[in-house]
C-alpha positions in Angstrom: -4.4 32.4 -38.4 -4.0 28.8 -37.5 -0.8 27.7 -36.6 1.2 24.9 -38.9 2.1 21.7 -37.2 5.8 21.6 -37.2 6.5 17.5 -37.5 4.6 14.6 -38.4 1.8 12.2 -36.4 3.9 9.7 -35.1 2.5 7.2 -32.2 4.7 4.7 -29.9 7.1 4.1 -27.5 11.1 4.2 -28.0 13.0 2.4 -25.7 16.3 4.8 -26.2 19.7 4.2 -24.3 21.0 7.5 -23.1 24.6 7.9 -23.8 26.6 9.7 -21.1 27.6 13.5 -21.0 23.8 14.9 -22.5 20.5 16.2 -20.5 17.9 13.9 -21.0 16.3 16.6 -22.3 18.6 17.1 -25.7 18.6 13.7 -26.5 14.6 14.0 -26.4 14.4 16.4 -29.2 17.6 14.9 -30.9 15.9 12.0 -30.9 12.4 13.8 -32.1 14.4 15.8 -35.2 15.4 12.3 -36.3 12.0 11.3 -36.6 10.2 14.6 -37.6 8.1 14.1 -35.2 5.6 16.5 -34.0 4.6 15.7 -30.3 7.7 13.0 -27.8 8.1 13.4 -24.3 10.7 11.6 -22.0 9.1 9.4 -19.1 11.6 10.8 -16.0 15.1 11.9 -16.8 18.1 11.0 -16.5 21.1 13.0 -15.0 23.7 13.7 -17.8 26.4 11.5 -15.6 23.6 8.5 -15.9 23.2 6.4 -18.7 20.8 3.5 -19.8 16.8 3.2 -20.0 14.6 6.0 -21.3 11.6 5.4 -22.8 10.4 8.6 -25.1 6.8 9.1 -25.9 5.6 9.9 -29.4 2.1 11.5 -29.8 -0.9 9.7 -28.1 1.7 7.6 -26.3 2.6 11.2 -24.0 -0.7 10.5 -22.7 0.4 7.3 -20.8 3.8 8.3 -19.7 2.5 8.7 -16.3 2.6 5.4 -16.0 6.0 5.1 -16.6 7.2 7.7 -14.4 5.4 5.7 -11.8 6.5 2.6 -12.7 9.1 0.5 -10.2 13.1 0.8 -12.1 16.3 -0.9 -12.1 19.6 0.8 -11.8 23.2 -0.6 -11.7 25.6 2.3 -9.5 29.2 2.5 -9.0 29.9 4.5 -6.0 32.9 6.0 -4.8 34.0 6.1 -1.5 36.1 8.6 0.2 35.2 11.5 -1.5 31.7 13.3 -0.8 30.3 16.3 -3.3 27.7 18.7 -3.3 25.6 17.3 -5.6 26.5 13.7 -4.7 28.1 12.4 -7.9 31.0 12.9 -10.0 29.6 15.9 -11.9 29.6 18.0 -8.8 32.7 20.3 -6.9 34.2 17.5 -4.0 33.3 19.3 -0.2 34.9 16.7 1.7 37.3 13.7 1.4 38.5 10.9 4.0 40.6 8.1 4.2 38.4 4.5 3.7 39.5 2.9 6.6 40.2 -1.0 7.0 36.6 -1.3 8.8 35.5 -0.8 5.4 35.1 -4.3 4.5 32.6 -6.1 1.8 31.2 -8.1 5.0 31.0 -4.3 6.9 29.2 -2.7 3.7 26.9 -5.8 3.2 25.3 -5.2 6.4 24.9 -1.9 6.2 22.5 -2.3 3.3 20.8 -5.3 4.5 20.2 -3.2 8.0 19.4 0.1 5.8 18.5 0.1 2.9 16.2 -2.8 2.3 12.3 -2.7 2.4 10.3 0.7 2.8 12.7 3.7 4.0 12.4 7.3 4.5 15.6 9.1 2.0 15.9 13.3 1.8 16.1 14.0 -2.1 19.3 15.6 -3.3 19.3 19.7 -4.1 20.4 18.7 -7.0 17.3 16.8 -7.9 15.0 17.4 -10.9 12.2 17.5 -7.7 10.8 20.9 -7.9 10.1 23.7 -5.1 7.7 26.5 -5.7 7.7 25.0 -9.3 11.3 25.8 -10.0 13.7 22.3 -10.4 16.0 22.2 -7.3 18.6 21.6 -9.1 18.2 25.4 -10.3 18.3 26.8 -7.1 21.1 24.5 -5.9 23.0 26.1 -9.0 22.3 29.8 -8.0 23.3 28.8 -4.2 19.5 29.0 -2.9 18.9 26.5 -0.2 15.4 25.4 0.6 14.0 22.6 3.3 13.9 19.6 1.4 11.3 17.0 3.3 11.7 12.9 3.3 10.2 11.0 1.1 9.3 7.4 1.2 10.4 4.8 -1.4 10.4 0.7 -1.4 13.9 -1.0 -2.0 13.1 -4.1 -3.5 16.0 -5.6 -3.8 20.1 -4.2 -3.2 22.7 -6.5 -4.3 26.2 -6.2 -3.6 27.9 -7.1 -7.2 31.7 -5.9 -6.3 33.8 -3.9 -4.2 37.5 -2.9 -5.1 39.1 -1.1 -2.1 37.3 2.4 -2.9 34.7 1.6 -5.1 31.7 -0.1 -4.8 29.0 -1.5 -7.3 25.5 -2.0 -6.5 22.5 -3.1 -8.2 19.5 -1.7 -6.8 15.4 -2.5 -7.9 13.3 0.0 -6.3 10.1 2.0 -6.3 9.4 5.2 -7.9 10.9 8.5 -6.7 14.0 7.0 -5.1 17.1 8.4 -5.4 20.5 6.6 -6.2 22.8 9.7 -5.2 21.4 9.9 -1.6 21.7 5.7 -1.2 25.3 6.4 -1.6 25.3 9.3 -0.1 24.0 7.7 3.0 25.8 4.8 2.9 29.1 6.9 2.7 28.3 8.4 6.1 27.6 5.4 7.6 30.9 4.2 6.5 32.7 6.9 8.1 34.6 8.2 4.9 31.7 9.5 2.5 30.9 8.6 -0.8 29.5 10.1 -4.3 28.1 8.4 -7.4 30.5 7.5 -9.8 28.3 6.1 -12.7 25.0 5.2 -13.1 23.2 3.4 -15.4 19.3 2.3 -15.8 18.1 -1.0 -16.6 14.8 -1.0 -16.3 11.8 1.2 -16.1 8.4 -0.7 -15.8 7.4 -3.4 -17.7 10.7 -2.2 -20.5 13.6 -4.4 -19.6 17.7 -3.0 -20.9 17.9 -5.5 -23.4 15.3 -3.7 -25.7 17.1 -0.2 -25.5 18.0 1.1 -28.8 21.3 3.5 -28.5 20.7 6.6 -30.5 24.2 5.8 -32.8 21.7 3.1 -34.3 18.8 4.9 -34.4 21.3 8.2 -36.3 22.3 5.4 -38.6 18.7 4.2 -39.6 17.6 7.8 -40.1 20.1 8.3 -43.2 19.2 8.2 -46.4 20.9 5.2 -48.3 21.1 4.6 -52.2 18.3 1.6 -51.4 16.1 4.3 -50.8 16.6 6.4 -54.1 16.0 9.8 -52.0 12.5 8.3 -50.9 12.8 10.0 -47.3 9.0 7.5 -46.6 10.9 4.6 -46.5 13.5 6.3 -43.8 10.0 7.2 -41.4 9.1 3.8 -42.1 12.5 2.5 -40.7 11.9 4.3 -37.6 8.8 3.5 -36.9 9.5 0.2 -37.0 11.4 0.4 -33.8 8.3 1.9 -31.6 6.4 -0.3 -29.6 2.9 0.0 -29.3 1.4 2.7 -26.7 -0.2 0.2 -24.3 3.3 -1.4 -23.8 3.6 1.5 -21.2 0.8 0.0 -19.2 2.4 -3.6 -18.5 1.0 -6.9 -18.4 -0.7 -7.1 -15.4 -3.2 -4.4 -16.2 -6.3 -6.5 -17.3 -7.6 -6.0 -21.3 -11.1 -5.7 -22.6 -11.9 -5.7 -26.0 -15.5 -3.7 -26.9 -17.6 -4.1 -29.9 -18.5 -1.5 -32.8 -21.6 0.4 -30.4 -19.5 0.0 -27.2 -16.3 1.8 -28.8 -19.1 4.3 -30.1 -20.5 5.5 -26.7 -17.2 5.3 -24.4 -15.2 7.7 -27.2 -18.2 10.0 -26.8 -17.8 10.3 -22.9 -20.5 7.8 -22.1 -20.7 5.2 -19.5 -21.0 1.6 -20.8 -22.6 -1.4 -18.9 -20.7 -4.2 -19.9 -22.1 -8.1 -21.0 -21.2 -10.7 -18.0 -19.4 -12.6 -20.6 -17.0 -9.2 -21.3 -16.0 -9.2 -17.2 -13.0 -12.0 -16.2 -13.1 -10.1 -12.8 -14.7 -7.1 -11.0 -14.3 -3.7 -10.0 -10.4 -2.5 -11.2 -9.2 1.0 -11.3 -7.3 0.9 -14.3 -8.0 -1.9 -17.4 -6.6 -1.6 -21.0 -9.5 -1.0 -23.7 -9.5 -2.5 -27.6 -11.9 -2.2 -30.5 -12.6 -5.8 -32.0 -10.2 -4.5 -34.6 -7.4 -4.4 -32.3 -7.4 -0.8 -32.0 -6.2 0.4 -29.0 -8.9 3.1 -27.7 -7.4 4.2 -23.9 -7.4 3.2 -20.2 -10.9 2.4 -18.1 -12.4 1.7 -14.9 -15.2 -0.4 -14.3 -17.1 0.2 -11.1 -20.1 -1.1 -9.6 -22.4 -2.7 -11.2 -20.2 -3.0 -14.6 -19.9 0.5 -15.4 -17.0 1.0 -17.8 -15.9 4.9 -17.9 -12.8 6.0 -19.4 -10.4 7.0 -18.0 -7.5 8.4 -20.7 -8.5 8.0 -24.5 -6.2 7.8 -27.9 -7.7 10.7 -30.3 -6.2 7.8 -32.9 -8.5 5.4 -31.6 -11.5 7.3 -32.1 -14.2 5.8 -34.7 
């Protein structure tokens, strides 16, 4: 017996501000019962402590949330100085303190992340991580007291600006690649200091191409879900509401990934697995790994490649935008 779908087809992108104090995790499906939807994934949590930027995936769009989770972000950090903890932020049991001696000085700390922490450098994630080991979250081991070699990564700092610092505190703003790791910036920068440090807060800006100013706080999004007397119990034009705060699914990509739009027989053959061999007049450039593909009708269809002698395969199709 076929199993019912529990939630309805909903397609898009939410740009949700994460309050503090919640897993990333239950403010997904919060976030999904409010819409009755059937399919939503998040695009890289977010510690409870953290707050700010996360984008949640509704149906076809949890198809391109790779890109997202690959996608360069923008965090703003407090960090605390004098006080180190296990898991490197304030949620975590305190393992060491230290005075924060007068050598700590903004001039002392500014250096420090101009000689550090700029440009391409090698960090070794927390154990408190979402990074997994054998499959299982490190975090989850962490918790159960299970220690396990955790090997350096790379990751790009873009950009580290020094916004404030107030004696024992110190705020940071911080662009930076994929994969990087806030908690073990501080961390670091605490024992170069000499006195330790954790996180204190966190919040995300940015994630990709999705800049803070477009996050949506889920108080709004509670307060657009209830019925009101406008609506004479008509729970339609609620949905309708709500989906009027998702962004399309190609949003995810950016705009620097190229577009092509394809006509009625081209849409035909690449949603049936084929290869098509575009029109000269279709191509602005050449080969490209990745290019964003629309029917004439504006439909988006998926992600391509075009290779050598203007071969369009796809790469990652909507079911929605299938003829």
């Amino acid at each position: 017996m076929a199993r019912r779908k529990r939630g309805r087809d909903v397609d898009g992108i939410l740009l949700l501000h994460k309050p503090q104090g919640v897993t990333s995790n239950g403010v997904l499906q919060q976030v999904k019962r409010l819409f009755g939807a059937a399919k939503a994934g998040h695009t890289g949590a977010l510690d409870p402590l953290a707050t700010g930027m996360l984008p949640i995936c509704f149906g076809e769009g949890t198809k391109f949330s790779q890109y997202l989770l690959d996608s360069d972000k923008r965090y703003q950090t407090t960090a605390k100085l004098g006080i180190r903890t296990d898991s490197s932020d304030a949620d975590g049991e305190v393992v060491a303190t230290a005075e924060v001696g007068a050598d700590v000085t903004r001039e002392r700390i500014q250096q420090l992340l101009d000689d550090n922490f700029t440009g391409e450098i090698e960090q070794v994630p927390s154990m408190f991580s979402a990074l997994k080991f054998n499959g299982q979250p490190l975090y989850k081991l962490a918790r159960k007291g299970i220690e396990v070699e955790v090997k350096p990564r790379r990751v790009t700092i873009y950009e580290i600006r020094l916004l404030d610092f107030r004696g024992d505190e110190v705020d940071l703003d911080i662009r930076c690649s994929k994969g990087t790791y806030i908690r073990s910036i501080v961390e670091d920068l605490g024992l170069l200091l000499g006195c330790g440090a954790h996180v204190a807060k966190l919040h995300r800006l940015d994630a990709g191409p999705f800049k803070a100013p477009q996050m949506m706080p889920v108080a709004d999004i509670e307060q657009l879900a209830q019925l009101t007397e406008a609506d004479q119990g008509d729970i339609e034009s609620v949905q309708n509401r709500l989906d009027a705060l998702l962004l399309p699914i190609w949003t995810a990509l950016g705009p620097n990934v190229p577009t092509l739009a394809l006509d009625a027989h081209q849409v035909g053959k690449i949603c049936n697995g084929q290869t098509v061999v575009l029109n000269a007049n279709q191509l602005d450039s050449g080969e490209t790994d990745c290019i964003k593909l629309f029917a004439n009708d504006d439909r988006f269809l998926g992600v391509g490649r075009i290779s050598e002698g203007n071969k369009l395969r796809a790469q990652r199709l909507c079911k929605t935008g299938a003829l």
